[in-house]
LOLO-11385 format. One record per residue (C-alpha): residue number from 0; residue in three letters; chain; y, x, z. Coordinates in Angstrom, 3 decimals, always signed. Each point is the difference from the previous one (the first is absolute). Layout:
BEGIN
<pt num="NUM" residuo="ala" cadena="A" yy="Y" xx="X" zz="Z"/>
...
***
This chain:
BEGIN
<pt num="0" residuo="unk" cadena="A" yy="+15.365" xx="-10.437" zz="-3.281"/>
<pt num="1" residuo="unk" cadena="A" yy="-1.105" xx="+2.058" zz="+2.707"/>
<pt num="2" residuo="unk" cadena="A" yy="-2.914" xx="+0.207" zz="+2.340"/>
<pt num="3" residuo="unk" cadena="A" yy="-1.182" xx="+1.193" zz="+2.679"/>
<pt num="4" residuo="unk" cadena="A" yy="-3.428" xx="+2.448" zz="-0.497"/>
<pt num="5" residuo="unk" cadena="A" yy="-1.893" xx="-2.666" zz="+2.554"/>
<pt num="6" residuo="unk" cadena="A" yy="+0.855" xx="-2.692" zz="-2.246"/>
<pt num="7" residuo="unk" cadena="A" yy="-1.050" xx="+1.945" zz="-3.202"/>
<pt num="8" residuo="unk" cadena="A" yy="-3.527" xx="+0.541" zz="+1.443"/>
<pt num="9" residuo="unk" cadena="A" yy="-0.039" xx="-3.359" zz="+1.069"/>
<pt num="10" residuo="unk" cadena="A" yy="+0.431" xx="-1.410" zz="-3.058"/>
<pt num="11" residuo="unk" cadena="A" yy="-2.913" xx="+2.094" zz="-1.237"/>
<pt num="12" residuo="unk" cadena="A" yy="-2.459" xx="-1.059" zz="+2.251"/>
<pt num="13" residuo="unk" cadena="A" yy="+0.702" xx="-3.526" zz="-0.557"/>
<pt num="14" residuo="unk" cadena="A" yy="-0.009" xx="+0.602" zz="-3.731"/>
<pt num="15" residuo="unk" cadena="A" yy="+3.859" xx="-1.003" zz="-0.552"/>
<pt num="16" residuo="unk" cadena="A" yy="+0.399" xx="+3.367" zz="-1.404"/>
<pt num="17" residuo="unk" cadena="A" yy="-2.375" xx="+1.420" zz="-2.861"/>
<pt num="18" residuo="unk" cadena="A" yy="-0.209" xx="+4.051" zz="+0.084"/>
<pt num="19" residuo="unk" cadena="A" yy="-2.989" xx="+1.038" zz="-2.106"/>
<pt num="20" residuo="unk" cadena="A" yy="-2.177" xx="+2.236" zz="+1.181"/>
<pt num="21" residuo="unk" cadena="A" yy="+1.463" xx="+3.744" zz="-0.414"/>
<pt num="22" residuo="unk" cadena="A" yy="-0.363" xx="+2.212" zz="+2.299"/>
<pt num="23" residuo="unk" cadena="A" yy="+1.068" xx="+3.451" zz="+0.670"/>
<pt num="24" residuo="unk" cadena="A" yy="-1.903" xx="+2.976" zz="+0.872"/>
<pt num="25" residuo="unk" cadena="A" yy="+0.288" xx="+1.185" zz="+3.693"/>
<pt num="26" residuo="unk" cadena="A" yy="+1.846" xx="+2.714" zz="-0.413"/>
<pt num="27" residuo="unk" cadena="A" yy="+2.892" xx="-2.528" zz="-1.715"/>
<pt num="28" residuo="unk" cadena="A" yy="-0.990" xx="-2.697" zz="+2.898"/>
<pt num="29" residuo="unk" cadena="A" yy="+0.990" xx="+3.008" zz="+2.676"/>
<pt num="30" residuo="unk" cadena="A" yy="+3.470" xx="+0.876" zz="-1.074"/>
<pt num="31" residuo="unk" cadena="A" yy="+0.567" xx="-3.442" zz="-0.631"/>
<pt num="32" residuo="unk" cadena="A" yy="-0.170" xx="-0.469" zz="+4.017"/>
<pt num="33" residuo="unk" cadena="A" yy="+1.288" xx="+3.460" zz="+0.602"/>
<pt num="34" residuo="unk" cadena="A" yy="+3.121" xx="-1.336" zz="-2.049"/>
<pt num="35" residuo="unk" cadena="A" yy="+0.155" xx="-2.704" zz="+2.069"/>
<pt num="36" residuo="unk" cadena="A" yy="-0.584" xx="+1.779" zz="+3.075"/>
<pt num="37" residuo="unk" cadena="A" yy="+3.123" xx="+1.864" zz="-0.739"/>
<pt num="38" residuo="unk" cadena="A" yy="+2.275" xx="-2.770" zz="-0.747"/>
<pt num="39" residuo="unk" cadena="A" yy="-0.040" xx="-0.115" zz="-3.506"/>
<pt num="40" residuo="unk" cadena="A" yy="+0.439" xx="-3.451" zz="-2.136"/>
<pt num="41" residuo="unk" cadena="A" yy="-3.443" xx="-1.530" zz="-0.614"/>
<pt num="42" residuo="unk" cadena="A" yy="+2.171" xx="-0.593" zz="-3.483"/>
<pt num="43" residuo="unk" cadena="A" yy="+0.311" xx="-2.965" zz="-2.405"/>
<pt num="44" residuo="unk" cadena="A" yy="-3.147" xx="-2.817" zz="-0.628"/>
<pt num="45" residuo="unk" cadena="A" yy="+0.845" xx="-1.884" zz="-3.223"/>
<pt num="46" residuo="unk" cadena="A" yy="-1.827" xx="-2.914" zz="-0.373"/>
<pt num="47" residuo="unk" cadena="A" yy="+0.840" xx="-3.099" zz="-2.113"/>
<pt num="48" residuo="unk" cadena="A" yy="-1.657" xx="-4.111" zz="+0.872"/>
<pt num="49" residuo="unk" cadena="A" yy="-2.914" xx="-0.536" zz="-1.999"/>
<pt num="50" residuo="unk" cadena="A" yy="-0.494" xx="-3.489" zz="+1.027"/>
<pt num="51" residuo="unk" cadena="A" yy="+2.214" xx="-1.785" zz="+2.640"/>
<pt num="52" residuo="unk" cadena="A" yy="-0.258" xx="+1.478" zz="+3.375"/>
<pt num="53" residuo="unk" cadena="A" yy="-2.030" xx="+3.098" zz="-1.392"/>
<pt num="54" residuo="unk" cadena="A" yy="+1.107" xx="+3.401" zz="-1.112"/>
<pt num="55" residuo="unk" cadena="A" yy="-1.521" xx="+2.889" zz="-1.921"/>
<pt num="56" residuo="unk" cadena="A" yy="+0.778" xx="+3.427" zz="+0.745"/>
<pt num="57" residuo="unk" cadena="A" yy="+1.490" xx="+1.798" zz="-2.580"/>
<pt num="58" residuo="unk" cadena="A" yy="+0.492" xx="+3.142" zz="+1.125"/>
<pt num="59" residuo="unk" cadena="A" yy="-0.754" xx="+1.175" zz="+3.549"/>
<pt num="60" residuo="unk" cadena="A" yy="-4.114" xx="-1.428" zz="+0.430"/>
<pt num="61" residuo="unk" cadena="A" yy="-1.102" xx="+3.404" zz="+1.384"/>
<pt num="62" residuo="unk" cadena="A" yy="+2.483" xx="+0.568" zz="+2.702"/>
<pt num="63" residuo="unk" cadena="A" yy="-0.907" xx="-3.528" zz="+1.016"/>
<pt num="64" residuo="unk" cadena="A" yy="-3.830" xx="+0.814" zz="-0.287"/>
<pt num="65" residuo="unk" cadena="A" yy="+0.589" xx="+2.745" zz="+1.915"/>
<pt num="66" residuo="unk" cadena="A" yy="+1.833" xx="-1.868" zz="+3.037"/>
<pt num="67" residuo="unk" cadena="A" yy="-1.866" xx="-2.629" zz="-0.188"/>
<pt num="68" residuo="unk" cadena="A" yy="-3.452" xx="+1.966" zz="+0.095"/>
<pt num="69" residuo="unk" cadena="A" yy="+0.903" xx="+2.133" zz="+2.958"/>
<pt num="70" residuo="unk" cadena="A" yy="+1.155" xx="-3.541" zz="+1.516"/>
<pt num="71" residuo="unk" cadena="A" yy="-3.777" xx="-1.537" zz="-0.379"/>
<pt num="72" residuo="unk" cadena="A" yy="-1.817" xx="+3.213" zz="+0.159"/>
<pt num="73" residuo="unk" cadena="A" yy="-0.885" xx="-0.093" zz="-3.094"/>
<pt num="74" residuo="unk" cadena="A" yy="+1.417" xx="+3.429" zz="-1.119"/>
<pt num="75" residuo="unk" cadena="A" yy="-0.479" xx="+1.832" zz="+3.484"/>
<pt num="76" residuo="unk" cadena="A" yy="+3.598" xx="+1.942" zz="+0.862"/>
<pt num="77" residuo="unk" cadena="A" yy="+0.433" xx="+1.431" zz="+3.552"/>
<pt num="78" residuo="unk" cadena="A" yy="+2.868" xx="+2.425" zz="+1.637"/>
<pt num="79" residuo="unk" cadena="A" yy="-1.587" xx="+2.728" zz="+1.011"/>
<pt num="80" residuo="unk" cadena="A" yy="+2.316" xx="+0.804" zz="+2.856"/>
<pt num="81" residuo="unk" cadena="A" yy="-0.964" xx="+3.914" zz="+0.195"/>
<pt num="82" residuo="unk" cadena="A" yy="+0.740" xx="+0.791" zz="-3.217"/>
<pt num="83" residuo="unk" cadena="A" yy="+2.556" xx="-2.445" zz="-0.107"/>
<pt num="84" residuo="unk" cadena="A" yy="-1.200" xx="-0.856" zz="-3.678"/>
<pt num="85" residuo="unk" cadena="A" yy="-1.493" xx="-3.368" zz="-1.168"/>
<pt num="86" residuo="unk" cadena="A" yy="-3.656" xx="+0.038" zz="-1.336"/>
<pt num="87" residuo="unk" cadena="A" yy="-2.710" xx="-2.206" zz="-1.026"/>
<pt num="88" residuo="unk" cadena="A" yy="-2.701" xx="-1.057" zz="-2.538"/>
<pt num="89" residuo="unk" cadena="A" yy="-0.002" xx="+0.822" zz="-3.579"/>
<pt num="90" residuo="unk" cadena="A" yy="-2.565" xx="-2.783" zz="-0.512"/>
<pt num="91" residuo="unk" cadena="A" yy="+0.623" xx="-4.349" zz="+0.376"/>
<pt num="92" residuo="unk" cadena="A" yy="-2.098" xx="-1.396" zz="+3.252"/>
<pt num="93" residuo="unk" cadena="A" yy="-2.589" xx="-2.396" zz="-1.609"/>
<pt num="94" residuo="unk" cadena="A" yy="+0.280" xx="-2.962" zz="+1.615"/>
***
């Protein structure tokens, strides 16, 4: 089945889809978006129904941390537009 990346972080914040709580380092987070930037897949999420209507992420939990924490704010990425490079913060906004 396919989605779209909307509906994947959707489905996290409404707790439809359990990730964990990895996270990458910001250097990792960076070239994730600078992947993305350039066109590149964001790749393959496995995940398999724990209970009905909920899935666990098997593989794939920190590129969706990622997204989704730049989404909320959480993990601060910006484009900086000069440098034409993305940056942010190495450290989780406490909430």
């Amino acid at each position: 089945m396919f989605y779209k990346l909307n509906q994947l972080l959707e489905a996290k914040q409404l707790g439809k889809l359990e990730v964990g709580s990895l996270w990458w380092e910001l250097p990792d987070r960076l070239d994730l978006f600078d992947s993305l930037y350039q066109g590149y897949p964001l790749g393959t999420i496995i995940t398999v129904e724990s209970s009905p209507g909920i899935f666990s992420v098997i593989d794939g939990s920190q590129r969706i941390n990622s997204l989704v924490g730049a989404m909320t704010g959480d993990l601060p990425v910006f484009f900086n537009c000069d440098t034409k490079k993305f940056e942010g913060s190495s450290t989780p906004k406490q909430k």
